[in-house]
Steps between C-alpha positions, in 0.01 A plus 500: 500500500879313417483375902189300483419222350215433214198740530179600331425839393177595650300677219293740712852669623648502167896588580798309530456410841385090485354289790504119486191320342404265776207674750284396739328855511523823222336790462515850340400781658560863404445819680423873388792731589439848624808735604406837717143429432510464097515215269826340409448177349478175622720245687431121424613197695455128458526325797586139531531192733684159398445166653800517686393803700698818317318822408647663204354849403551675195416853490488788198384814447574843293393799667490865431524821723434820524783765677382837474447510086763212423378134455734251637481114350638249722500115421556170748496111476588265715463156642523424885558125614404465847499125717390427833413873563827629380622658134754282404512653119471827352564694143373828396561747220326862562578784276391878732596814346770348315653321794524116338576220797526177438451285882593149571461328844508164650536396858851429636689407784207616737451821334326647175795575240373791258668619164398804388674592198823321546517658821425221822432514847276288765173599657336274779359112406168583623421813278193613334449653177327800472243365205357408776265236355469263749490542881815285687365256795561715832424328852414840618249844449827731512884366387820689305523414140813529272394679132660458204422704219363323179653800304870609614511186734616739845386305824324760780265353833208586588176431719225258397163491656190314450216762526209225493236298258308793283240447240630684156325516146719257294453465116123584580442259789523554897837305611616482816859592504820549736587823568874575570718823544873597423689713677860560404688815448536455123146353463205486597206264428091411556474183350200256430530152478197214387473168654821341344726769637532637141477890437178672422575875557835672567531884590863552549680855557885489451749749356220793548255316258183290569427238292207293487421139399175377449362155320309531231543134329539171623505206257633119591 
């Protein structure tokens, strides 16, 4: 990306979205896709700490759909910066049913300042994308989130809950894991989370569509 400084490719994401070299933490993980119950592909995302406390997360994926008898392609990757709990960067290029956006975001002046296209406007400082792949810190069971949408970058609320510890077949093994809901009226969420916070499972229903994430590879 022209606004940041030198960065390091990360091989396992493979697009033009870089992250700097220096970690204190890395690893890969990627996730079978299923959309309305039937395989779509596969979304991959390498997640990474430096020593200075920043979480960068690079994410990628190509995906195809079924609509009636039509198959639909979509494309997205994108990096998200985020720093003391909050995303201070983010870039994304997605490519659904033709509709190309490039996003750019940084955090401004107390709010979240988000390019879509050439087009700008400001959603809240505190938001949270809706990749979803880690949980934020939350001093309470039940509190209002703000959303912002990894794809067309539109900010909505909604309703997060901690449902309680379950035990969940991960990658073959019993895990305990987090269990969380979403409740917005654009989206809504069941979400899974391991020990670090970091996304196991997503099943998320927005624009009349469910679409499922579930790990199938972890490497560090």
């Amino acid at each position: 990306m022209k606004s940041l400084p030198t960065f390091l490719c990360l091989a396992v994401i493979a697009c033009s979205l870089p992250i700097p070299a220096r970690a204190a933490e890395m690893e890969h993980r990627i996730y079978t896709v299923t959309v309305d119950g039937k395989p779509a592909g596969e979304m991959k995302m390498t997640m990474q700490t430096l020593d200075d406390g920043t979480q960068l997360m690079a994410g990628q994926n190509v995906l195809t759909t079924k609509r009636g008898n039509d198959s639909f392609r979509s494309s997205y990757r994108g990096l998200e910066t985020w720093k003391s709990g909050r995303l201070r960067k983010y870039e994304a290029f997605s490519d659904d049913d033709e509709k190309k956006r490039h996003l750019v975001g940084s955090s401004q002046d107390a709010k979240f300042r988000v390019t879509v296209n050439g087009q700008r406007h400001d959603v809240r400082d505190d938001v949270w994308t809706t990749s979803f792949w880690f949980v934020p810190a939350i001093s309470k069971k039940n509190v209002d989130v703000a959303l912002i949408d990894i794809d067309t970058g539109k900010e909505s609320t909604a309703r997060l809950e901690y449902i309680g510890a379950e035990t969940r077949t991960v990658l073959g093994a019993s895990l305990e894991c987090g269990h969380y809901r979403v409740r917005g009226q654009t989206i809504q969420a069941e979400l899974w989370y391991d020990g670090a916070d970091r996304l196991l499972r997503s099943e998320v229903i927005a624009g009349g569509r469910k679409s499922v994430l579930d790990l199938n590879k972890l490497q560090k």
